[in-house]
N, C-alpha and C positions, 0 to 999 in steps of 0.2 A: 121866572123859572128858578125852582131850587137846584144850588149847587149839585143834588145829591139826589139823582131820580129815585134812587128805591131804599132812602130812609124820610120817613116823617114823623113826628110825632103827634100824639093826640094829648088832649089836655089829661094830665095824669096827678092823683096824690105825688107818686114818685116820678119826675119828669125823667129820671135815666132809661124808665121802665119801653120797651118798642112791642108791642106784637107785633105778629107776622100775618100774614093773608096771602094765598097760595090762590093767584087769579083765576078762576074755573074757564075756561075756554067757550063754553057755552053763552057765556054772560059777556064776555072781554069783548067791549065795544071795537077794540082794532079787529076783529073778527067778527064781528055780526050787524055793525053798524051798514044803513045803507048804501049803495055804489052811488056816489055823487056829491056834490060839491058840500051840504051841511055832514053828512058821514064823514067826510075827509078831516074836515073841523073836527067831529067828534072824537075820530080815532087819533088823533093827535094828541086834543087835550085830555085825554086819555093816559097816554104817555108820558103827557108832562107832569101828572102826577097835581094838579089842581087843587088847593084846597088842602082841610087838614084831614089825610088817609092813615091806613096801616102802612106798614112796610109791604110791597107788594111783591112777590117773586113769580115772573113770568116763567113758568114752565116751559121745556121744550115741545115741539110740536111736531106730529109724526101723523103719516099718514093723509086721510081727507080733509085734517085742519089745517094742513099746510098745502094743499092742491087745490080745496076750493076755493081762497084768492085768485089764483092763478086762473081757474076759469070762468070765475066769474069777472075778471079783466077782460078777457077774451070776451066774450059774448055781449057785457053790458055797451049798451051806445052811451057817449059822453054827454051830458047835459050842458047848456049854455050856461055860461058863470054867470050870475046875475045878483049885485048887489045892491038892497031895499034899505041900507040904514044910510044916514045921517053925519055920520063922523066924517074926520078930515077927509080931504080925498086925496086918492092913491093916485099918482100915473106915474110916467114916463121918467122924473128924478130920481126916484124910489129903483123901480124894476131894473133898468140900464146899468145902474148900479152893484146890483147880484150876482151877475156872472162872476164879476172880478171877485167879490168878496168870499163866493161859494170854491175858487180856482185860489185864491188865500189858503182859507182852510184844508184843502187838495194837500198842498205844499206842504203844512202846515204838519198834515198826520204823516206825512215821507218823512217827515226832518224829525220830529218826538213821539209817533207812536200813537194809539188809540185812544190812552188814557188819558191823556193830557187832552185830544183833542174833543175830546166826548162830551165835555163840561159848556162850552165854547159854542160846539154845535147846536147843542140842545138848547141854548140861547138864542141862538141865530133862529132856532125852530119857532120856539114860544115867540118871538117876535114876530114874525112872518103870521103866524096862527093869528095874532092878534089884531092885525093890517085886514085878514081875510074877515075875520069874524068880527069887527067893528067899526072896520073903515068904508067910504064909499071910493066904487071905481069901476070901470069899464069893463066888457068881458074879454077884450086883449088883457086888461091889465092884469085882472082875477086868471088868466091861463099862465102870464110869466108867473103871478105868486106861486100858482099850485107848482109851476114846473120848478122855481127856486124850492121850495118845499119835497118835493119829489129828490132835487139830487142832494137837499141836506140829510131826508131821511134813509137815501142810501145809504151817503157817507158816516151818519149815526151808527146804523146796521153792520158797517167793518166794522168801526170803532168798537161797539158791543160785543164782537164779535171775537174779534184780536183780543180780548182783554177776558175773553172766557163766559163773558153775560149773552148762554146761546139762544135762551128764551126771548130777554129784549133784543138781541137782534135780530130775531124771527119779527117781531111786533114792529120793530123801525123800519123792515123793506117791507111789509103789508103795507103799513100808512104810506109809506114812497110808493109803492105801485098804487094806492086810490088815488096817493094827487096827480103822478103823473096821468093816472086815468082821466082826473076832472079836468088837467091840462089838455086834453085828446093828445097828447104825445106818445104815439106808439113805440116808435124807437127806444124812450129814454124807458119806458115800461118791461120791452124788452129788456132790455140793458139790466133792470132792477131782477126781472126773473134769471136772469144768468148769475148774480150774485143769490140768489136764494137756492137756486140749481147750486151754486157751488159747495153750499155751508152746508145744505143735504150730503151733500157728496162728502165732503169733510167730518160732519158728524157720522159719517154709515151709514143714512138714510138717503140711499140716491133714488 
């Protein structure tokens, strides 16, 4: 994961040189991908910024592009996590271990703030993505990743949030409510739509 979600450079004559690219909302995978376990992957790596892109600046989101997540959580049924690859395998040493580390970084943005914690998190993201999307394991185990994933891209979502980034924090509690979705954890889904409920309500769009 790059230190630095929304600069990249492309190969350039002058390498100081950056465009910019202004995400269209229509196309933005955290918003159009589908409800389910490879969607969740996609809307992720998405955000992790993969590969060499423009600068991308997530716009704010107003209106039906910020409500259709939200009901389309509500309605979709969860699909069984089921993983067909070959890599290490995932269980029970790996997941058990999450809580504490995700209840770490909690502490972590009380004690220094969003900025500091953002960088950190969004590692802890890319790695998890990478478990899901490469490793093999159980579908208990594929529900603790998603739900570890789910309260990282909460915690992403303040962090972006506090620090003024109101676009990507739109786009990190999306990706946290599809995983909590692919986790079937409704609670912690809820949980993520009361922090998007709130950042409306904070920006003036309640």
């Amino acid at each position: 994961i790059p230190t630095e979600l929304l600069w990249f450079r492309l190969p350039a004559k002058n390498p100081d040189s950056v465009t910019e690219e202004a995400v269209d909302a229509e196309v933005d995978p955290v918003l159009t991908a589908e409800w389910g376990q490879r969607g969740t992957v996609e809307a992720v790596v998405a955000l992790s910024g993969g590969g060499r892109v423009k600068r991308r600046i997530f716009l704010s989101l107003t209106g039906p592009a910020l409500t259709a997540p939200a009901h389309q959580w509500l309605v979709q049924d969860p699909e069984p996590v089921i993983s067909g690859l070959e890599g290490r395998r995932v269980g029970a040493a790996v997941t058990d271990r999450l809580p504490a580390m995700i209840t770490e970084l909690r502490a972590l943005d009380d004690a220094a703030g969003g900025g500091d914690v953002l960088a950190l998190t969004r590692q802890h993201i890319g790695w998890i993505t990478r478990l899901l999307d490469r490793a093999s394991y159980d579908d208990t185990t594929g529900r603790k990743l998603h739900r570890a994933l789910a309260e990282l891209g909460q915690l992403a979502g303040w962090a972006s949030f506090d620090t003024g980034k109101t676009g990507l924090a739109q786009r990190y509690y999306i990706a946290a409510l599809r995983a909590a979705h692919t986790a079937a954890d409704r609670p912690l889904g809820a949980h993520i739509l009361g922090s998007m409920a709130e950042q409306a309500a904070e920006s003036e769009q309640p």
